[in-house]
DOVOLUM-294344 format. One record per residue (C-alpha): z, y, x; residue number from 0; residue in one letter. Coordinates in steps of 0.2 Angstrom, whole numbers, plus 2048, in hexadecimal, padded with zeros to 3 digits. Layout:
% residues N
+-----+-----+-----+-----+------+
|  pz |  py |  px |  nr | rest |
+-----+-----+-----+-----+------+
|   Z |   Y |   X | NUM |    A |
...
+-----+-----+-----+-----+------+
END
This chain:
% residues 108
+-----+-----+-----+-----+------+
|  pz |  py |  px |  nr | rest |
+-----+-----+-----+-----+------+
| 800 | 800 | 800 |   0 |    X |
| 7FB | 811 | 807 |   1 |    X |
| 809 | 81D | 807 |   2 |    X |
| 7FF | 82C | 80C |   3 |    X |
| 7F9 | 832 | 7F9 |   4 |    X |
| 80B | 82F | 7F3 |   5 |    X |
| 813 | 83A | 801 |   6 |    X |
| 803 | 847 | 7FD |   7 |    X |
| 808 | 849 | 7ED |   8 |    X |
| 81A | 84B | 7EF |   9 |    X |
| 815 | 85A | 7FB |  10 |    X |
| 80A | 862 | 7F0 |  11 |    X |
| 819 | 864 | 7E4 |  12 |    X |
| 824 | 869 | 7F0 |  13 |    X |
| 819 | 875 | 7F6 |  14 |    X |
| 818 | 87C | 7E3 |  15 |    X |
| 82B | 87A | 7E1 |  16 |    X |
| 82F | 885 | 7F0 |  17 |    X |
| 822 | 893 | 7EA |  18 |    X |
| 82C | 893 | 7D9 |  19 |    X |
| 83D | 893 | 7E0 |  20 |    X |
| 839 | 8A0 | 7ED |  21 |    X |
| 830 | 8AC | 7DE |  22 |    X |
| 83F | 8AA | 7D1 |  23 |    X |
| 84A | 8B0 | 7E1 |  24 |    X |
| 84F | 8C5 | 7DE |  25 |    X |
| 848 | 8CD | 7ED |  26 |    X |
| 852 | 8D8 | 7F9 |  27 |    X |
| 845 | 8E6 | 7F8 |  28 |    X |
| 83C | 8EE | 804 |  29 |    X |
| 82B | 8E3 | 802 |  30 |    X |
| 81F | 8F2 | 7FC |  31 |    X |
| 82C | 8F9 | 7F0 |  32 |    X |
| 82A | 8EA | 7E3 |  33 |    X |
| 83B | 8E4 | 7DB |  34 |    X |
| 84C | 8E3 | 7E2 |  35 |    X |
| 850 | 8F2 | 7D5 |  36 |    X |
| 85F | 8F3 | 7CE |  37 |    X |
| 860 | 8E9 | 7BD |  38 |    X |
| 861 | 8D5 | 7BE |  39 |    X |
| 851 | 8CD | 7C2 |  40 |    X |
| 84F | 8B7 | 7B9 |  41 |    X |
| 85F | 8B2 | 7C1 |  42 |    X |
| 86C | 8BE | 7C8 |  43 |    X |
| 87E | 8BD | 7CE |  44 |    X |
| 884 | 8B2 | 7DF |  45 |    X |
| 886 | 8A2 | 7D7 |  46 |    X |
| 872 | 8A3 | 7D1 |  47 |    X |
| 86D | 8AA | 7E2 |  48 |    X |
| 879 | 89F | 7EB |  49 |    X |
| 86F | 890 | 7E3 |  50 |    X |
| 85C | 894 | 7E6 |  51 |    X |
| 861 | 899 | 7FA |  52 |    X |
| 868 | 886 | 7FA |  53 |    X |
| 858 | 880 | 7EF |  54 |    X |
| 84C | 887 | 7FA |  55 |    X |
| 852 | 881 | 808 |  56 |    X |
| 854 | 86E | 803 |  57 |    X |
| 841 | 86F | 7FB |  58 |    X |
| 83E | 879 | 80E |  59 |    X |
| 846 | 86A | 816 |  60 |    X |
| 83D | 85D | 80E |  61 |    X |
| 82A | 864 | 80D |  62 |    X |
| 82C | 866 | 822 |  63 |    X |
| 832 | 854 | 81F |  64 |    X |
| 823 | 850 | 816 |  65 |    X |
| 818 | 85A | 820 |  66 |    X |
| 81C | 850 | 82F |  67 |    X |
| 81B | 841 | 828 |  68 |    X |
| 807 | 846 | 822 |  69 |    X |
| 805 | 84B | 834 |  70 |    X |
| 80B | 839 | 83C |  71 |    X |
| 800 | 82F | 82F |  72 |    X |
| 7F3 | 83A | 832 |  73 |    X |
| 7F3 | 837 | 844 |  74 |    X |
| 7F6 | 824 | 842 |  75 |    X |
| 7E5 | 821 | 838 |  76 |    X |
| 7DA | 82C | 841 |  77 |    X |
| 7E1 | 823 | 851 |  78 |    X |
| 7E7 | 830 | 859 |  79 |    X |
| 7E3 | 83D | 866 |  80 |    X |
| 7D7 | 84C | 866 |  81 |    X |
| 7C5 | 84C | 85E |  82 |    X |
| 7C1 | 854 | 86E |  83 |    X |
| 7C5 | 842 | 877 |  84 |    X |
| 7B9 | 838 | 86C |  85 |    X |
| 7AD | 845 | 871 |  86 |    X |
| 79F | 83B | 87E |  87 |    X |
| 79E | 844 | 88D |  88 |    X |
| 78C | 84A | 890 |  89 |    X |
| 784 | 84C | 8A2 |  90 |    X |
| 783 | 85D | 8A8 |  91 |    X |
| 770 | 866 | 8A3 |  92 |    X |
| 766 | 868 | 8B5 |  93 |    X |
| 759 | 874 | 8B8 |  94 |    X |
| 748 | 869 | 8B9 |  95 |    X |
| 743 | 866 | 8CC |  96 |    X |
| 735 | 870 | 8D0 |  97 |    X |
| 722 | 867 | 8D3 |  98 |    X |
| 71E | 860 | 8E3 |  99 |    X |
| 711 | 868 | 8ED | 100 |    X |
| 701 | 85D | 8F2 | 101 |    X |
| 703 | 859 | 904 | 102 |    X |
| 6F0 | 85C | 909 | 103 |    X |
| 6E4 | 869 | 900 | 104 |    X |
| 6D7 | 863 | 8F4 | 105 |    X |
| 6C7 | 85F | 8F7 | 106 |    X |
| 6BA | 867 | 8ED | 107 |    X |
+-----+-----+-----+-----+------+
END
């Protein structure tokens, strides 16, 4: 059974997890004057806050999990190494050698 669609799909939805938790987060302002105003924002108060710093950071742990876990099957089915190493090495281009000169003049 081939693991590597499974573990995919998992870090797609990771991936689509973190950007929702990080946009439903009230930001601290400064980013081109948009929010952090004054008046609450989805989810407000430390508890709330306190809750989507720890969420993000489990769903940040676990996507680099993921991540390096795509990486290492991706490796082991292409065989590893660089593309540049299956590359065949091709011999160097020469300029082509210049005619020979006929030893003795033509006779007409």
């Amino acid at each position: 059974m081939d693991v590597f669609p499974i573990i995919l799909v998992i870090h797609l939805l990771l991936a689509v997890a973190l950007v929702g938790i990080i946009l439903l987060q009230r930001s601290e302002g400064g980013a081109l004057g948009i929010g952090g105003g004054g008046g609450g924002g989805l989810m407000s108060g430390r508890a709330a806050g306190n809750l989507l710093t720890k969420t993000t950071g489990v769903l940040a742990a676990a996507f680099f999990v993921t991540s390096l876990a795509l990486a290492i099957i991706a490796n082991n089915r292409t065989g590893g190494g660089s593309p540049f190493d299956k590359v065949k090495a091709v011999a160097p281009v020469t300029a082509p050698a210049a005619p020979a000169e006929p030893a003795a003049p033509l006779a007409r």
